[in-house]
VEXDREN-2710 file (C-alpha; in Angstrom, 1 decimal):
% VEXDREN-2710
k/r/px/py/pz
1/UNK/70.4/-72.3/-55.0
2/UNK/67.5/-74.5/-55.4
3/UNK/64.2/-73.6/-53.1
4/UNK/62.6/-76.4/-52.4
5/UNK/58.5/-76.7/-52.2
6/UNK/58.4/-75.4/-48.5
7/UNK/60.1/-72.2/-49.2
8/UNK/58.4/-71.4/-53.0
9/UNK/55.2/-71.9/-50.7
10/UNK/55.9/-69.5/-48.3
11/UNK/57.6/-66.7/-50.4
12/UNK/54.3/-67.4/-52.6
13/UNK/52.3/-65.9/-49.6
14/UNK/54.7/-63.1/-49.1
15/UNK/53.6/-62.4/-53.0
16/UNK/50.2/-62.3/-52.0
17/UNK/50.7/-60.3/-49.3
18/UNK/52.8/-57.6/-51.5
19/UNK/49.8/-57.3/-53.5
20/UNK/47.4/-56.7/-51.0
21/UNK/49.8/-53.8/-49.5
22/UNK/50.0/-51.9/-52.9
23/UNK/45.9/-52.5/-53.9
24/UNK/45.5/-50.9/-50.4
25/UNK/48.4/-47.9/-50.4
26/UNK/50.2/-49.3/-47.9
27/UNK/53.1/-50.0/-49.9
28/UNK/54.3/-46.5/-51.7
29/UNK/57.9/-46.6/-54.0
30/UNK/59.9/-48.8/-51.8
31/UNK/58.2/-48.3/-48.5
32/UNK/58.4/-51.0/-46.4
33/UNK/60.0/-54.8/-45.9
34/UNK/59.1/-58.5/-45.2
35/UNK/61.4/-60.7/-44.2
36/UNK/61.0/-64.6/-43.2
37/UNK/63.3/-66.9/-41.0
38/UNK/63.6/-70.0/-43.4
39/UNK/66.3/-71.4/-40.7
40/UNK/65.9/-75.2/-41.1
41/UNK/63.5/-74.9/-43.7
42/UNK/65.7/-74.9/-46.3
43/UNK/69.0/-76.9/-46.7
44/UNK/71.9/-74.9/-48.2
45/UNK/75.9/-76.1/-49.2
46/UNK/79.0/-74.9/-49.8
47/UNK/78.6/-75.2/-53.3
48/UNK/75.8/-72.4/-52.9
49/UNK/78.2/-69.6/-51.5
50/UNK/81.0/-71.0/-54.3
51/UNK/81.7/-67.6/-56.2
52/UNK/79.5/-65.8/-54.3
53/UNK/80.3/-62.3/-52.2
54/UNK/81.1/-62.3/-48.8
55/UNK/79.9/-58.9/-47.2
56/UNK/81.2/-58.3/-43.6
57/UNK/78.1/-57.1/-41.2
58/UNK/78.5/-57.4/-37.3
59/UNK/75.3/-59.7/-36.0
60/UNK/74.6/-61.0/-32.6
61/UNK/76.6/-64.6/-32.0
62/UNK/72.9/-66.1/-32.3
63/UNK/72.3/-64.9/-35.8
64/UNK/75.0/-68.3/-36.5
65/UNK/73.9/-69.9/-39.3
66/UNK/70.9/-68.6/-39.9
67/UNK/69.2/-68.3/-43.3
68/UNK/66.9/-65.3/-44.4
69/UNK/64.9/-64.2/-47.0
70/UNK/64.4/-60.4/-47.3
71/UNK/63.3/-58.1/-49.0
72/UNK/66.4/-55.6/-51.1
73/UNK/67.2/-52.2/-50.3
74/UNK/65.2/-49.6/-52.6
75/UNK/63.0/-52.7/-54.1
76/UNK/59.2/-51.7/-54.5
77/UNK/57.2/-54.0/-52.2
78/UNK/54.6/-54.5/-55.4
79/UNK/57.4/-56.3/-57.3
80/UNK/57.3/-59.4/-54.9
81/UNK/54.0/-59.9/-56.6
82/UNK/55.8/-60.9/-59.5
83/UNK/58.9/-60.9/-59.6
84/UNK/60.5/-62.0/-55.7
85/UNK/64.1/-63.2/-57.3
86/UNK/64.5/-59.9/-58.6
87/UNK/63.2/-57.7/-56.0
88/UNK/64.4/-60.2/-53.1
89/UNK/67.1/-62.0/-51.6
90/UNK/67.9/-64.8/-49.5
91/UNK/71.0/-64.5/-47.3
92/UNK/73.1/-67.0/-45.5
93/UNK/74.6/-66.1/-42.2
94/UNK/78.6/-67.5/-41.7
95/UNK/79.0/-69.2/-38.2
96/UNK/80.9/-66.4/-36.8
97/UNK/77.8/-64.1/-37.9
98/UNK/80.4/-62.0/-38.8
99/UNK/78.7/-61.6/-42.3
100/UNK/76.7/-63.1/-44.9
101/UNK/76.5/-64.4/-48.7
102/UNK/73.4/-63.6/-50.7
103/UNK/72.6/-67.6/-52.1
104/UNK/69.6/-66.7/-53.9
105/UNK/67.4/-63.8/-55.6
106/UNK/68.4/-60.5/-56.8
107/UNK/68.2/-61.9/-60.4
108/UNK/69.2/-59.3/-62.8
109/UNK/70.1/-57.2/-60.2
110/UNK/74.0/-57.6/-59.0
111/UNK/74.0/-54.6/-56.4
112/UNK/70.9/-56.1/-54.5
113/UNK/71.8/-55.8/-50.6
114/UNK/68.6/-56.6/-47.7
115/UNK/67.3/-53.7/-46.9
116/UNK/68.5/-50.7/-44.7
117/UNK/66.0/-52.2/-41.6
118/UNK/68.0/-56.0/-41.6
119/UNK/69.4/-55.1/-38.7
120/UNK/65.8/-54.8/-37.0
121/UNK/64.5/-57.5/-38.8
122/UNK/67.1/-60.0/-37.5
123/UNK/66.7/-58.8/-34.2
124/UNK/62.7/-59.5/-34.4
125/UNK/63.9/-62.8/-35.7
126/UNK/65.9/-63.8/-33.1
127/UNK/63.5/-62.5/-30.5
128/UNK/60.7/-65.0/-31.9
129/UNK/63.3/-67.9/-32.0
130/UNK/63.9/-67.1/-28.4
131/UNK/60.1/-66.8/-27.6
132/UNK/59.4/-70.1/-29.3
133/UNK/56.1/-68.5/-31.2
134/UNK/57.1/-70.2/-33.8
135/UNK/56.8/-66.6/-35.9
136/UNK/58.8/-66.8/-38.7
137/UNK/57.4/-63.8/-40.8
138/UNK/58.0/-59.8/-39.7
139/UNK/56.2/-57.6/-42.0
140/UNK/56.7/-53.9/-41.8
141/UNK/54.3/-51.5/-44.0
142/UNK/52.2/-48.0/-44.3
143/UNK/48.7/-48.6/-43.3
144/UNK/46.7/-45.9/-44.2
145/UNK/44.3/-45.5/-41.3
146/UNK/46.6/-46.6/-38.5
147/UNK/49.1/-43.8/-39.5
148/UNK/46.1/-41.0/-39.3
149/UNK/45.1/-41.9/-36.2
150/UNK/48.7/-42.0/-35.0
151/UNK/48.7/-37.9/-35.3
152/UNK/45.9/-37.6/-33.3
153/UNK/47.1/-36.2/-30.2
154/UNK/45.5/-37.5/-27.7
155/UNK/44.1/-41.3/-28.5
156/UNK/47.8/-41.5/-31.0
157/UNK/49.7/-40.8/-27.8
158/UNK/47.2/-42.8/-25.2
159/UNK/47.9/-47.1/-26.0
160/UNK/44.9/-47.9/-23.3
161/UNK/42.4/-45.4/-25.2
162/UNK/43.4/-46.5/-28.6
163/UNK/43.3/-50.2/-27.8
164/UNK/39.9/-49.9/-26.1
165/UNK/38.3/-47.0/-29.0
166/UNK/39.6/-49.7/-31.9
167/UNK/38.4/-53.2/-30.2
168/UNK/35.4/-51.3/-29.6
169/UNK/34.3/-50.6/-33.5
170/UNK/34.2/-54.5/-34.0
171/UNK/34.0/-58.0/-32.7
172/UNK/36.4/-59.3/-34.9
173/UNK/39.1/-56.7/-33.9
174/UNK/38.7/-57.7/-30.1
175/UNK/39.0/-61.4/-31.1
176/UNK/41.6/-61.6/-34.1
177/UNK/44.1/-58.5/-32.6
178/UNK/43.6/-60.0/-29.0
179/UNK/47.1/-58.3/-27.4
180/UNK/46.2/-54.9/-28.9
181/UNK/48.4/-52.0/-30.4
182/UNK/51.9/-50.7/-29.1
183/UNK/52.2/-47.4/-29.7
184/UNK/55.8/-46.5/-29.8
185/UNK/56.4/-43.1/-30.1
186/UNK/58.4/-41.6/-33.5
187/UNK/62.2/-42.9/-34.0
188/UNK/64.5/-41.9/-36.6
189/UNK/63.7/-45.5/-39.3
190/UNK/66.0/-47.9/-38.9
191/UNK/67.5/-46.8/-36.0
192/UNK/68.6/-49.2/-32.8
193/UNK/66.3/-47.0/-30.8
194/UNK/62.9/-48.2/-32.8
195/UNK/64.2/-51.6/-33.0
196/UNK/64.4/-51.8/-29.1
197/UNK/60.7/-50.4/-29.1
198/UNK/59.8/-52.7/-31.0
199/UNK/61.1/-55.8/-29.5
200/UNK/59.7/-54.1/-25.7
201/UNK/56.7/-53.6/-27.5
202/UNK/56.1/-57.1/-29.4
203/UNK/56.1/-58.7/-25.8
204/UNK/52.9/-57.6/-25.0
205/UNK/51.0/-56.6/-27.9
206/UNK/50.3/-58.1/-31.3
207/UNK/50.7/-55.3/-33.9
208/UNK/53.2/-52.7/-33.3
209/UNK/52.2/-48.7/-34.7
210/UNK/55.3/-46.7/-35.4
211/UNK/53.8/-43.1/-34.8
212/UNK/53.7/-41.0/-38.0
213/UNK/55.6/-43.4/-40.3
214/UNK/53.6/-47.4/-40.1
215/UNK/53.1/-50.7/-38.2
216/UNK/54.9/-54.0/-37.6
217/UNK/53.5/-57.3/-37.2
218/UNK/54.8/-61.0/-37.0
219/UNK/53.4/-64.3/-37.9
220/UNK/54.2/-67.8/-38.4
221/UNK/53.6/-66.3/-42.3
222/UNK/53.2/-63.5/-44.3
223/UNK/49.5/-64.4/-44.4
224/UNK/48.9/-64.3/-40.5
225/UNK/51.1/-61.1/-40.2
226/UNK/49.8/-59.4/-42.7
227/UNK/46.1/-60.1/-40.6
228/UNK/47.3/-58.6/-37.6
229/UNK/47.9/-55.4/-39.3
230/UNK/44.3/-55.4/-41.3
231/UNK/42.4/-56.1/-38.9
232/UNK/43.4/-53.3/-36.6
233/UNK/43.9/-51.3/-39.4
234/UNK/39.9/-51.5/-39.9
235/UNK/39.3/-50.2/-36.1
236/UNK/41.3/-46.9/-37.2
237/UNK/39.4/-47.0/-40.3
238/UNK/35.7/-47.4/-38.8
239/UNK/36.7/-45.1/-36.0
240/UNK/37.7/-42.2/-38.3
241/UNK/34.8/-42.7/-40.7
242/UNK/32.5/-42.1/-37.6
243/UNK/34.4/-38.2/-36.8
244/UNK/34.7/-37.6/-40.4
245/UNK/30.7/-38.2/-40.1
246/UNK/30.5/-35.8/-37.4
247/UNK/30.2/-38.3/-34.4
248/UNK/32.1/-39.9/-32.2
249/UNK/31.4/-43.4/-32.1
250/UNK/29.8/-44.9/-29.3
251/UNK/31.6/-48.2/-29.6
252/UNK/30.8/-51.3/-28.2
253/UNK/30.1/-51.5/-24.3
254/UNK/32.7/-53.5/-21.7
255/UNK/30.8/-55.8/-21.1
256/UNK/30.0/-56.3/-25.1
257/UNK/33.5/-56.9/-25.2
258/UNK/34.3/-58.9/-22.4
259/UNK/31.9/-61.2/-23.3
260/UNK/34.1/-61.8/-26.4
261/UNK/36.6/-63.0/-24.2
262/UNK/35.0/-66.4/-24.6
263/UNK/36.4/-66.9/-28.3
264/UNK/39.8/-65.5/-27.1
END
């Protein structure tokens, strides 16, 4: 299958994005996935599954026709910088969504399958599409500073005190991460359980924090997802370089950040 300039585009982000999660750490051996709804983005035939695997997968009746580009099972995130038809796949869902045919990517790579968290990921997916946030990008990774202060136990296991101690360290993080953190507590990766967390926990924050293991954020692209993630992730970051200084940070005031309300 042919990608047409709309799709290269936006799997170009997701490359840019791959690179800024392995330059930071986030994105050890094949830890974590991206995924993007290219639903009605891209225009697919029958020619395109001609000679191509059918692999049975059971999917909610809504997942009907939709097309998805994900990230393989085992691939290293930091090969999307390069190489996304090899470490990547795009799938097409049959109308019973009853299964799927890979139409595109896993070049050089015959046993590519999407990775072990498709499931969650087409959940996510169908959850935006429902919500109309026009989201089309879920981006799960290891951010470094967010996972830290995840073991921490009291602010890990309080969402109100970590929401208010990371908009606190700066403006920006109060103004670009607006919903705040989710903290879900630890679930077995990949399992229904932290996929119903998630979903709970996307409809009232903006970046989800899977305790001890990473985060999840959405976007309309892997640009604006990835955001979500980095900004908090610079709270954590500022708020653990102040106790590893020896002080607890006095953060900015309420009213400091109410007043921030204003660019909201």
């Amino acid at each position: 299958m042919e990608l047409n300039q709309k799709v290269a585009e936006e799997i170009g982000k997701i490359s840019e994005v791959a690179g800024y999660l392995w330059q930071r750490e986030w994105a050890e051996r094949n830890a974590g996935n991206i995924s993007l709804n290219i639903t009605g983005l891209q225009s697919i035939s029958a020619a395109d599954k001609e000679g191509k695997t059918f692999y049975e997968c059971k999917m909610p009746a809504e997942a009907s026709g939709m097309l998805i580009f994900i990230t393989g099972t085992g691939e290293r995130l930091r090969d999307l910088r390069f190489t996304p038809e090899r470490a990547a796949c795009i799938i097409a869902i049959n109308d019973d969504a009853t299964g799927y045919h890979i139409v595109w990517g896993g070049e050089g790579n015959p046993n590519i399958r999407p990775t072990s968290e498709f499931v969650s990921h087409l959940a996510i997916h169908l959850f935006n599409v429902k919500q109309g946030n026009g989201h089309r990008c879920v981006l799960h990774t290891h951010p470094l500073e967010l996972i830290a202060i995840s073991h921490h136990k009291e602010i890990g296991k309080n969402e109100e005190q970590l929401n208010n101690a990371l908009w606190s360290m700066l403006p920006e993080i109060r103004v670009f991460v607006p919903k705040g953190i989710c903290v879900a507590p630890y679930e077995l990766p990949g399992s229904e359980a932290l996929a119903n967390l998630t979903i709970e926990g996307l409809t009232k924050r903006s970046v989800i924090l899977w305790s001890k293991h990473g985060a999840l954020a959405t976007g309309e692209d892997a640009i604006k997802a990835f955001d979500y993630i980095d900004v908090a992730n610079k709270g954590a970051k500022i708020y653990l370089m102040c106790l590893q200084a020896g002080f607890v940070p006095e953060g900015m005031s309420q009213q400091e950040m109410k007043d921030l309300e204003a660019f909201l």
